[in-house]
C-alpha positions in Angstrom: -24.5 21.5 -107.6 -26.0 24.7 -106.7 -26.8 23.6 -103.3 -23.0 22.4 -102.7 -21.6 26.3 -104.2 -24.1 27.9 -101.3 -22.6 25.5 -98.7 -19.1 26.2 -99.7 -19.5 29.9 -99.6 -21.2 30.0 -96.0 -18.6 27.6 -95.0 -16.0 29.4 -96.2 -17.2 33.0 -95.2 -17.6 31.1 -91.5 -13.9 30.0 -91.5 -12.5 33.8 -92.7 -14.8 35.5 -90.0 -13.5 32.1 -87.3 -9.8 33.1 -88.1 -10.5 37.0 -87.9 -12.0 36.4 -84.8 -8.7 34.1 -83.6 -6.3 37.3 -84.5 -8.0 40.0 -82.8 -8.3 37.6 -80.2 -4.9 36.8 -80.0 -3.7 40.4 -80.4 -5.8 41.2 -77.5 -4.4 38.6 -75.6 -0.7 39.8 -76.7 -1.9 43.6 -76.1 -3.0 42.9 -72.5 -0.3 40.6 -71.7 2.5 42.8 -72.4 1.2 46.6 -72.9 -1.5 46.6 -69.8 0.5 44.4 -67.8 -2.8 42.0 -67.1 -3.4 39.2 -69.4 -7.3 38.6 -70.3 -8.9 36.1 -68.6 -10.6 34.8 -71.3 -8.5 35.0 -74.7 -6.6 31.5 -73.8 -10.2 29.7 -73.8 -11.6 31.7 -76.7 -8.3 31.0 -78.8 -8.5 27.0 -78.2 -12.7 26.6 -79.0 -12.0 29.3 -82.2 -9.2 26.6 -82.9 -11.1 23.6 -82.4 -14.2 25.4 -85.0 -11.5 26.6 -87.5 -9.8 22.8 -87.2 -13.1 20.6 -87.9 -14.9 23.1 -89.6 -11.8 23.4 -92.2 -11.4 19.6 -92.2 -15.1 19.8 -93.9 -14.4 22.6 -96.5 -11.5 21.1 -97.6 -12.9 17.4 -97.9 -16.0 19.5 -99.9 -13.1 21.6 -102.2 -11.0 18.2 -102.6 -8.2 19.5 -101.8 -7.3 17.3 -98.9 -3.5 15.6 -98.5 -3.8 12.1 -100.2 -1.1 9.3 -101.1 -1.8 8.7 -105.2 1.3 5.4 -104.7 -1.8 3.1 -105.7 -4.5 5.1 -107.6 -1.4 5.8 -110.1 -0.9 2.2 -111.2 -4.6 1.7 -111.8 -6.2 2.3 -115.2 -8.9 4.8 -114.8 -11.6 2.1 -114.1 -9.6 0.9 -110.9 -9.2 4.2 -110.1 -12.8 5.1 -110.0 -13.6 1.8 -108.3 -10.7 3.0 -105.6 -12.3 6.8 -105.7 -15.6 5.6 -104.8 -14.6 2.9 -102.1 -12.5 5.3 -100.3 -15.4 7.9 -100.3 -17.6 5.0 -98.9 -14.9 4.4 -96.3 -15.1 8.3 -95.3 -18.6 8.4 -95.3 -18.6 5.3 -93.0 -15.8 6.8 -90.6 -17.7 10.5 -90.5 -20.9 9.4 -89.5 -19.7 6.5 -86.5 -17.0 8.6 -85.3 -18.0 12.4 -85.9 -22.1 12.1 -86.0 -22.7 9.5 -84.2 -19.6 10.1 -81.4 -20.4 13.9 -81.5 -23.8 13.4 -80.8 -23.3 11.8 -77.8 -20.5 14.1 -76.5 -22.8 17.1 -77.0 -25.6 14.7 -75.3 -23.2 13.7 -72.5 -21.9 17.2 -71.9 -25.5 18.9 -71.9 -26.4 16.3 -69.5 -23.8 16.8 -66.9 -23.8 20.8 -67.6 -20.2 21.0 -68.2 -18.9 24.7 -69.0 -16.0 26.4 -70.0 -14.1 27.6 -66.8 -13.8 31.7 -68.1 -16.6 31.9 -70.9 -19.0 30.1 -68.8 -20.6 28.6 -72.3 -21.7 25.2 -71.8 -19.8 22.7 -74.2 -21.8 21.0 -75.9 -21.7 24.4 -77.4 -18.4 24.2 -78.4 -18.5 20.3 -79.2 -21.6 21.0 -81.4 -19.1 21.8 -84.6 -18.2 18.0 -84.5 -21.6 16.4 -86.3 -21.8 19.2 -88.2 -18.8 19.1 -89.6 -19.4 15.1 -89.5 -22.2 15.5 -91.5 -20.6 18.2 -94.5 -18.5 15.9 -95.3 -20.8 13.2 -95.7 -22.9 15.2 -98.0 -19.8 16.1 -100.0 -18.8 12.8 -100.4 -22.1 11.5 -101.3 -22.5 14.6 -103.8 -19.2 13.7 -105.2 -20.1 9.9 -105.8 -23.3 10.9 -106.9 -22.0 13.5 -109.6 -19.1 11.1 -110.7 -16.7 14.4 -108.9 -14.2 11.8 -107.9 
């Protein structure tokens, strides 16, 4: 459990410092827009990959912090043995889904994109840069899911 406290405090220092970065971005972007008169060239693009990080990234602390949106309809008229049955098959389910669609299919969009050398039009950062965040992110929430079937958390 000591491993998943670390992970959750670096993943949540990482989100505050994403967001910070978003607002002075955006007040920047505000700022030069209306008080210089010439909107930054690069605060639109910065704003959407900040975005994307804070959107996956988040998507992996909250699955970690279980605190995630979930319909209880069926879990409720379980006893507390169907229940953990149900826990533990919709973790497997997750763990499934995250490592075909976010490990597996983010490794080959980073792959594909650092093969053709496709980057950002104003940053100029290639993005498989920005694209990276999706099997990490993929694989977070595998761990915590694992962790939490592992350690009965469910």
């Amino acid at each position: 459990m000591e491993l998943r406290k670390k992970i959750d405090t670096i993943l949540g220092t990482v989100l505050v410092i994403i967001m910070g970065g978003m607002v002075v971005n955006v007040l920047w972007q505000v700022f030069t827009r209306f008080v210089i008169g010439t909107p930054s060239s690069f605060t639109d693009e910065l704003a959407r990959y900040l975005m994307i990080w804070v959107g996956v990234l988040g998507a992996a602390y909250i699955s970690g912090r279980r605190m995630h949106v979930a319909i209880d309809l069926l879990p409720t008229r379980l006893n507390k043995e169907g229940q953990v049955k149900l826990k533990i098959f919709v973790n497997i389910i997750i763990i499934l889904f995250c490592f075909f669609a976010l490990v597996i299919g983010g490794f080959r969009l980073v792959y594909i994109t650092s093969i053709l050398k496709q980057s950002s039009p104003a940053l100029q950062i290639p993005l498989s840069v920005v694209y990276f965040v999706i099997p990490i992110s993929g694989m977070l929430i595998i761990y915590y899911k694992i962790s939490d079937i592992l350690n009965k958390q469910l």
